[in-house]
C-alpha positions in Angstrom: 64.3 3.9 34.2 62.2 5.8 31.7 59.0 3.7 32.8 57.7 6.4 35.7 58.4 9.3 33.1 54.6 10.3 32.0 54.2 10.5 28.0 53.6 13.9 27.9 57.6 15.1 28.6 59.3 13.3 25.7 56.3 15.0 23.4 56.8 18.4 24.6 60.5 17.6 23.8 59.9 17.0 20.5 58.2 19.8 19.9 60.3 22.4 21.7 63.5 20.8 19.6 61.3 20.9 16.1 60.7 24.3 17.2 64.5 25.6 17.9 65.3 23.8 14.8 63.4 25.6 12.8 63.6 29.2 14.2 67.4 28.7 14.0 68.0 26.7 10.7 69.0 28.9 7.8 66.5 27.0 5.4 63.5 29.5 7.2 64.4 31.7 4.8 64.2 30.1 2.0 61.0 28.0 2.8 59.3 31.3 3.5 60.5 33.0 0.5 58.8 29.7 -1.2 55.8 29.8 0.5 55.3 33.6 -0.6 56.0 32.5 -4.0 53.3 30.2 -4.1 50.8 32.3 -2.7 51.5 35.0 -5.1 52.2 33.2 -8.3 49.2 30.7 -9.0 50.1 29.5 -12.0 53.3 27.6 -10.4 51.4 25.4 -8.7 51.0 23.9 -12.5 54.2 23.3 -12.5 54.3 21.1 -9.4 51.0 19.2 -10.5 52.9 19.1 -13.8 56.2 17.4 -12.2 54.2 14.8 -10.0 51.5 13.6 -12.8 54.7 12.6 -14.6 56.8 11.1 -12.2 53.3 8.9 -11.2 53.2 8.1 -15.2 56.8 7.3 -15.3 56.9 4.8 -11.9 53.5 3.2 -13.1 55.3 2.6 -16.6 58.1 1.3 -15.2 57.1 -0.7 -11.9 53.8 -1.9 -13.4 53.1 -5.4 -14.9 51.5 -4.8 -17.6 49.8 -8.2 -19.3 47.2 -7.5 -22.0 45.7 -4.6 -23.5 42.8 -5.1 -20.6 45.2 -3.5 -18.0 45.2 0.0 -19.5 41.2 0.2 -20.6 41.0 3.8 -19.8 37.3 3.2 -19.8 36.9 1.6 -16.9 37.8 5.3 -15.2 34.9 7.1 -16.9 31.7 5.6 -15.2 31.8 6.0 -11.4 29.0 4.9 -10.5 31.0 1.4 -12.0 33.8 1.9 -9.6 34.5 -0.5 -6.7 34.4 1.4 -3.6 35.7 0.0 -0.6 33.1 -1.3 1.9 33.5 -0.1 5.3 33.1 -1.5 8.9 29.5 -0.5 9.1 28.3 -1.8 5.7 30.2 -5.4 7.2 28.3 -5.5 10.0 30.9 -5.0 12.8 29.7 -1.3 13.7 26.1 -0.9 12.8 25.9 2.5 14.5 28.6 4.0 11.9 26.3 3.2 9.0 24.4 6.6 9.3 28.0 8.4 9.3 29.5 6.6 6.9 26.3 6.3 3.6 26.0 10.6 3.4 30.3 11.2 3.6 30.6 8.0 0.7 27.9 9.7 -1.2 29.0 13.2 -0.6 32.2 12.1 -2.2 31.3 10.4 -5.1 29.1 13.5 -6.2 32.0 15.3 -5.5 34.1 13.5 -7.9 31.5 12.8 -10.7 31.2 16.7 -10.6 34.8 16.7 -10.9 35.1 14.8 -13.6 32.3 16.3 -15.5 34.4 19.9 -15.5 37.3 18.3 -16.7 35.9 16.5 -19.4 34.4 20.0 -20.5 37.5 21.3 -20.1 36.6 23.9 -17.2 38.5 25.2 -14.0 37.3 23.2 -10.9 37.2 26.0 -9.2 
């Protein structure tokens, strides 16, 4: 029955529903109001960043298996160069074309993070 409908119609649905929803849901209000909030106050983003680091800590304390003493060597987080990256397709072989894509956004990243590091160890703003 809804095999000869093209994709496109139930899309355009969706979005035209999301859309009603949202311009006639009470909630607009409130999630503007918050949006506001954030982009005038800074400093509660802290807050937020504050909340999630410790819910991560607490569901890694409580949902991790913890063994020996070798599990929580912090040190293993300050060298990056010593971190395991992930090896993509093109470094397997199965897409050598992607190799010159890939090498300068992998690099690009890990400078980016090693400079990252670096200001917080100094105990500067990133930004």
């Amino acid at each position: 029955m809804f095999s000869s409908l093209p994709r496109v119609y139930p899309l355009i649905g969706f979005c035209s529903g999301y859309a009603i929803v949202m311009l006639f849901n009470p909630l607009r209000q409130a999630l503007r109001d918050g949006a506001r909030c954030l982009a005038r106050f800074k400093r509660i983003w802290v807050t937020f960043v504050v909340l999630g680091l410790a819910y991560a800590l607490f569901q890694f304390a409580t949902f991790t298996p913890i063994q020996n003493e070798a599990d929580l060597d912090l040190n293993q987080f300050a060298s990056l160069p010593a971190w395991q990256w992930p090896r993509s397709r093109s470094e397997k072989g199965l897409r050598p074309g992607a190799a010159a894509i890939c090498a300068p956004a992998k690099d690009w990243l890990k400078r980016g993070l090693q400079a990252y590091v670096r200001c917080l160890l100094r105990g500067g703003d990133a930004n």
